[in-house]
N, C-alpha and C positions, 0 to 999 in steps of 0.2 A: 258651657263654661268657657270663657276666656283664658287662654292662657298666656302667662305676660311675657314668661322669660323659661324656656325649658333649662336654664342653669340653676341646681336644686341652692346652690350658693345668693347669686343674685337673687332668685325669690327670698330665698331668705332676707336679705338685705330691704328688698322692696316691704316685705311682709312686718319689718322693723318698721320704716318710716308708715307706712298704714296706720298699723300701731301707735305711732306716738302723734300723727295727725288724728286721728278720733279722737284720745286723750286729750290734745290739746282744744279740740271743738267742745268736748265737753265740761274743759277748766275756763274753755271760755262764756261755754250756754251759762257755767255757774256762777262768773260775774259777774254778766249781764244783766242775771234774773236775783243776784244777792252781792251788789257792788261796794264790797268790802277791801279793806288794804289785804288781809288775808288771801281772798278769792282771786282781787287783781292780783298778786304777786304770783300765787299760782299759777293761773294763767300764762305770765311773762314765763315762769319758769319751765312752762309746757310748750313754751312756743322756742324757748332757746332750745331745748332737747329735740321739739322734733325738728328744725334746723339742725342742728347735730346730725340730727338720723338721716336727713336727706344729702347731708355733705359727704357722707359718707357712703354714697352711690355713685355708679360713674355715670355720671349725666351722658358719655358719648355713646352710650347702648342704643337710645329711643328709644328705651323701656316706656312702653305705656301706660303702667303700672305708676309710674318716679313721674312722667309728665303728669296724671291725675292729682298725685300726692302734690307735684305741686301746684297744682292751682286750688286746690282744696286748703293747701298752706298760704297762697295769698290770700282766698277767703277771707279766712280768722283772723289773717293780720287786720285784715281792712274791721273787720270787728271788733277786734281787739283795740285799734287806733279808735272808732267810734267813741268805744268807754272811758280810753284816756285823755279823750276831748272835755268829756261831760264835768 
């Protein structure tokens, strides 16, 4: 097992944006797969929060943890933007 940050504080913080990037992966798989103004808004709404959640880290750690979250967060944008092409 990886351990990302022995601050039981910052994991928590990390373990928040995790958190709200899976959320958001999954209000986006549900766009995707049932692209509704409903589902899109959700989505948007899960992508502001888990932005929230990652600003709310201190990027100058190197937390390994916060650099996965975010490229796991550009992802989704890039998916997210996909749908709001179509």
């Amino acid at each position: 097992m990886t351990r990302y940050n022995s601050n039981p504080v910052g994991n928590n913080f990390v373990s928040q944006v995790h958190n709200s990037v899976d959320a958001l992966h999954g209000a986006v798989s549900q766009a995707l797969s049932h692209p509704t103004e409903q589902t899109i808004e959700q989505a948007e709404n899960s992508m502001e929060t888990a932005e929230n959640a990652l600003n709310e880290t201190d990027p100058t750690r190197g937390n390994q943890g916060v650099d996965l979250a975010e490229q796991l967060l550009a992802e989704e944008k890039s998916r997210l933007g996909k749908l709001n092409k179509q």
